[in-house]
C-alpha positions as CSV (number, residue, x, y, z in Angstrom):
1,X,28.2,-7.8,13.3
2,X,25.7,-5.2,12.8
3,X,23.7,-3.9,9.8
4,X,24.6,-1.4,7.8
5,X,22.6,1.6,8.1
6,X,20.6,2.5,4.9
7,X,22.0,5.7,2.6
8,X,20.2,8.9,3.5
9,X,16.9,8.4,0.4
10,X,17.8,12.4,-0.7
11,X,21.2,12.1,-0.6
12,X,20.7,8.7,-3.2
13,X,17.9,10.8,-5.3
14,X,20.2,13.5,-5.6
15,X,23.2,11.5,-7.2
16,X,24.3,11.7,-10.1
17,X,23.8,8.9,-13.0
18,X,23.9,8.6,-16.4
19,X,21.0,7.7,-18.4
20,X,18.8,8.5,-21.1
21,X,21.9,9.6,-23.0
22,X,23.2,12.3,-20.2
23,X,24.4,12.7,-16.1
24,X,21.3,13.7,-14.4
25,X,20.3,12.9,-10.6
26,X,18.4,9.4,-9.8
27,X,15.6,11.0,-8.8
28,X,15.1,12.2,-12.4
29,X,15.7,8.9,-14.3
30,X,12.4,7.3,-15.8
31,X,11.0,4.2,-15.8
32,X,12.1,3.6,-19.5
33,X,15.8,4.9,-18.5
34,X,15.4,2.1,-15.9
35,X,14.5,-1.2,-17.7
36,X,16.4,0.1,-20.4
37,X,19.7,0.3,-17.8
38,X,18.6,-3.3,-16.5
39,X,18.6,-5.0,-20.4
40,X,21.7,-3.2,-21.1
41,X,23.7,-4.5,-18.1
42,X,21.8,-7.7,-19.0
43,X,23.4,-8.5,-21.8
44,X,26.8,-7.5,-20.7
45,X,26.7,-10.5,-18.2
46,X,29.0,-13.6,-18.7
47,X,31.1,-16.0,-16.8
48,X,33.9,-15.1,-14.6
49,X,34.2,-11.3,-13.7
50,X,31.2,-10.2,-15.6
51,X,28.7,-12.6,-14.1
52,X,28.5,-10.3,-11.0
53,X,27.2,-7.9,-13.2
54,X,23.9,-10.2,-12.8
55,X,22.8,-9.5,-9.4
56,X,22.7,-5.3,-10.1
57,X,20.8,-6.1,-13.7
58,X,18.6,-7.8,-11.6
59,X,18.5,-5.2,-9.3
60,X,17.7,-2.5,-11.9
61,X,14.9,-4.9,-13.6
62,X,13.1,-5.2,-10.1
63,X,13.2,-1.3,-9.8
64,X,11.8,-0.9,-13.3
65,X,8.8,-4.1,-11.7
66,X,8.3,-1.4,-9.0
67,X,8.3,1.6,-10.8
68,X,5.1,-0.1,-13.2
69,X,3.4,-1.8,-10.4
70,X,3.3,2.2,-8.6
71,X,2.5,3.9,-11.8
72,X,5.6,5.7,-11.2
73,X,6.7,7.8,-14.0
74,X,10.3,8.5,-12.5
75,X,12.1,7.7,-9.3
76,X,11.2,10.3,-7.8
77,X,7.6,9.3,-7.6
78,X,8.5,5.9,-5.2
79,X,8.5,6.0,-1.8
80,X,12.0,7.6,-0.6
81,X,13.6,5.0,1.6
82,X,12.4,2.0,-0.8
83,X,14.9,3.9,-3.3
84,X,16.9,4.3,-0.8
85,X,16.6,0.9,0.3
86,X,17.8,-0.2,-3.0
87,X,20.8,1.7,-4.1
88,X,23.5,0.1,-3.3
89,X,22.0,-3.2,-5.0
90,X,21.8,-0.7,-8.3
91,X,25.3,0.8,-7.5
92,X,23.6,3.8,-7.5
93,X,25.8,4.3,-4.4
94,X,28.5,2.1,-4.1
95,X,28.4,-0.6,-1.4
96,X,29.4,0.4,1.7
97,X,29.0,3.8,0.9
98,X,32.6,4.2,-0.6
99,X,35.2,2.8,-3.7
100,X,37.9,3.5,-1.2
């Protein structure tokens, strides 16, 4: 079985997520927007269903560590294919590229 090929970084910078209180793209979302998405989906992790929700909190908590560690005010100022490395962790893209 191979590995799946990483998402094209300005194709994941360029989609579209909500935050900070409207859709804007990724590449746009700050560092604030970022822990603040991490706490939220935090806090909405349980048992059963919900505890998956865990692993992409985490995800989003470790891109806020990155984002502070590179002085990075938004997403746009990381390195391109580390984003892109991480987005289908964040669901910024769905896994495997597609819902369907």
């Amino acid at each position: 079985m191979s590995a799946r090929a990483t998402p094209d970084a300005q194709r994941v910078l360029a989609e579209r997520i909500f935050a900070g209180g409207c859709l804007k793209p990724f590449a746009e979302v700050t560092v604030d927007e970022v822990k603040a998405r991490g706490e939220e989906l935090r806090a909405a992790t349980g048992w059963g269903p919900t505890a998956r929700v865990a692993s992409v909190a985490r995800a989003w908590m470790e891109l806020a560590r990155l984002m502070h560690e590179e002085q990075a005010r938004t997403v746009a100022e990381l390195d391109p294919e580390a984003v892109a490395q991480r987005a289908e962790q964040l669901w910024v893209v769905p896994p495997g590229g597609s819902l369907l």
